[in-house]
C-alpha positions in Angstrom: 57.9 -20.4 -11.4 56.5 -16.7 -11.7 54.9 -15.3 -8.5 51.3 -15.3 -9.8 51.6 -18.8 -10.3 53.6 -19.2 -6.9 50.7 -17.2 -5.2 48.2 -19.1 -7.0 49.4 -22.6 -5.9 49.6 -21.8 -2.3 45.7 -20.3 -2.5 44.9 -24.0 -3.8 46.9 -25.7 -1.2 45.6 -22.8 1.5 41.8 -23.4 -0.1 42.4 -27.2 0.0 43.6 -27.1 3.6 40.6 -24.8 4.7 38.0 -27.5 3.5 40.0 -30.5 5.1 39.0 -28.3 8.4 36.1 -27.7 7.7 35.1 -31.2 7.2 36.9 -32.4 10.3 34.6 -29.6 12.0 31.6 -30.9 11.0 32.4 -34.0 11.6 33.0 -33.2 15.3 29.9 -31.9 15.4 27.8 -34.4 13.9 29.4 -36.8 16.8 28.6 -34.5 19.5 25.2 -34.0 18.2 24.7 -38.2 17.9 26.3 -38.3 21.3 23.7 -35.8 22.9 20.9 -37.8 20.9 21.7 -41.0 22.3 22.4 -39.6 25.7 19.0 -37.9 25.6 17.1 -40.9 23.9 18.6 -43.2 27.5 17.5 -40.9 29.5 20.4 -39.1 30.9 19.8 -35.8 30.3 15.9 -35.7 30.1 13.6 -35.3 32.8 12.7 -38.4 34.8 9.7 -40.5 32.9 7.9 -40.5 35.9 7.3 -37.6 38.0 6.6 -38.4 41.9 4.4 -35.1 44.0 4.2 -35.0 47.6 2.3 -31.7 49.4 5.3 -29.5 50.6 2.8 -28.3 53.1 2.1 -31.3 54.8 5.3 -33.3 54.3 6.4 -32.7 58.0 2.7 -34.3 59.0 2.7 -37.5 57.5 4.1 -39.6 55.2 7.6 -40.9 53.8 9.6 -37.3 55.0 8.2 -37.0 58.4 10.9 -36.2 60.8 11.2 -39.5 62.6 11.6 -41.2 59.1 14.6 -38.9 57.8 18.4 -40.5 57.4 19.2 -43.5 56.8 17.7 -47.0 56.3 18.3 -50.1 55.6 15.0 -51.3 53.8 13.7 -54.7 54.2 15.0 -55.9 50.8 18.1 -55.1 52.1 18.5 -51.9 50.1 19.6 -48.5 51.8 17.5 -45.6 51.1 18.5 -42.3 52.5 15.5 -39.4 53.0 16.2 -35.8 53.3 14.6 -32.3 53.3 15.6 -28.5 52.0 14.2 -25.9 53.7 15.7 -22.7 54.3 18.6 -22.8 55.3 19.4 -26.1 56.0 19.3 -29.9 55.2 17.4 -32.2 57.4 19.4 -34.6 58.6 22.2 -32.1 58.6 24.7 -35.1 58.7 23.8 -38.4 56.6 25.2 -41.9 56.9 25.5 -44.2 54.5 27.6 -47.4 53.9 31.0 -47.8 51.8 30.7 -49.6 48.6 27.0 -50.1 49.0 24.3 -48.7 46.4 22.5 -46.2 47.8 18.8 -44.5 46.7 19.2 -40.7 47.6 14.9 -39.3 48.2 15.1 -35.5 48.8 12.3 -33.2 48.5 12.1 -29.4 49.3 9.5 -28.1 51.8 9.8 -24.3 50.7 11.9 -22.9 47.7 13.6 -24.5 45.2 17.2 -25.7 46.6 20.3 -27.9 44.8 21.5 -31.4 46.6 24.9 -31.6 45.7 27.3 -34.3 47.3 30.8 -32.8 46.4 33.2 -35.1 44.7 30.2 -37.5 44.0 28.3 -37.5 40.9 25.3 -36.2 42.9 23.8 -33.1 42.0 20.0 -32.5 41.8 17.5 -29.9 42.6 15.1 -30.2 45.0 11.8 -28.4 44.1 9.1 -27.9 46.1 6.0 -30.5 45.7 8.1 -33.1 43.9 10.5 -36.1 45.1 13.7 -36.3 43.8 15.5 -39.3 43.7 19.3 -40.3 43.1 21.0 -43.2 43.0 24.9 -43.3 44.2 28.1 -45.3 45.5 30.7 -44.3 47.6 33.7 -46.0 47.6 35.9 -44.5 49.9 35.8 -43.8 53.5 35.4 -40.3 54.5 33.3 -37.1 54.6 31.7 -34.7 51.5 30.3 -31.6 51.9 26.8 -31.1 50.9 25.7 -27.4 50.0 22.9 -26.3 48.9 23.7 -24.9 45.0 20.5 -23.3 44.1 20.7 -20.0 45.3 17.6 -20.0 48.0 17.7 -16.7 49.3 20.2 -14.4 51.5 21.0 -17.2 54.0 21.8 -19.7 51.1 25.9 -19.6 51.7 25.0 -21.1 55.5 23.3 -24.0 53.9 25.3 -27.1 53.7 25.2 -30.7 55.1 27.7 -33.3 55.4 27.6 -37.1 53.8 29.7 -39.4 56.5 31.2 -42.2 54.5 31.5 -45.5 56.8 32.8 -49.0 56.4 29.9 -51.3 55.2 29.9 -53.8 58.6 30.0 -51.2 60.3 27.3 -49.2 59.0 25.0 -52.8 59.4 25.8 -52.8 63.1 24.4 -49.8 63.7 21.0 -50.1 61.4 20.4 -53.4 63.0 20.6 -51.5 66.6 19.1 -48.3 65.3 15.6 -47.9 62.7 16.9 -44.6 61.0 20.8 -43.5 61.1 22.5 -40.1 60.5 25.9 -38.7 62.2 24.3 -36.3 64.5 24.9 -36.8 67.7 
């Protein structure tokens, strides 16, 4: 074998191996493309199909996020729905309770600026934006405590703006909301 036909054998095999990439390459993409489709398409990464306002002006005044109606409650289906508010720089409730292993229907709203809900190691993570009502739903399976900070940058007090999500057993938890309308951890 002469080294022109030694160099041109391994641009075939270099050549052939280049296109066996390249396919593979497109093929990736073409999944991650179908897998953002179908992702969109159920409605995981598009905005939510129905949009719910509320007056940040006059949220305080009346209505589902006055103060007395923050925390946590057990509704009368037996659901538990926890209400919160941004403002800067801090959550209202600054402490939530909610119950282990339990579904739970996070409402937050934002009564100034645009502000981030995030529950750490949770999947929770939405933006609160002033004049609409975000909702989330979660489960918590552990007992314990998460930070929640604000991670929308709100303005030069935004690092001071945290909460924290206080984990309880479930029978617990129902002993206290059949004693007590609207829980949180504050004391």
């Amino acid at each position: 074998m002469t080294v022109d036909s030694h160099h041109s054998t391994s641009a075939l095999v270099a050549a052939r191996i280049e296109r066996r990439w390249a396919a593979i390459s497109i093929v990736i993409i073409a999944f991650l493309t179908g897998m953002a489709a179908y992702a969109g398409i159920h409605q995981a990464t598009m905005p939510q199909a129905q949009v719910e306002t509320i007056d940040p002006v006059t949220l305080h005044l009346s209505g589902e996020f006055v103060e007395s109606n923050l925390g946590t409650a057990v509704e009368p289906d037996g659901s538990v729905t926890v209400r919160a508010v941004g403002q800067q720089y801090s959550f209202t409730p600054p402490c939530i309770l909610v119950p282990a292993e339990t579904k739970v229907v996070i409402r937050a709203t934002s009564a100034d600026v645009v502000h981030g809900l995030l529950i750490q190691q949770t999947n929770v993570n939405t933006m609160l934006v002033p004049g609409y009502v975000s909702e989330q739903t979660a489960r918590f399976p552990t007992i314990g405590e998460h930070l929640m900070p604000c991670q929308e940058f709100c303005s030069v007090g935004h690092e001071g703006m945290w909460a924290k999500v206080k984990v309880i057993d479930r029978n617990e938890f129902m002993a206290l909301a059949a004693a007590k309308r609207r829980l949180s951890c504050v004391k």
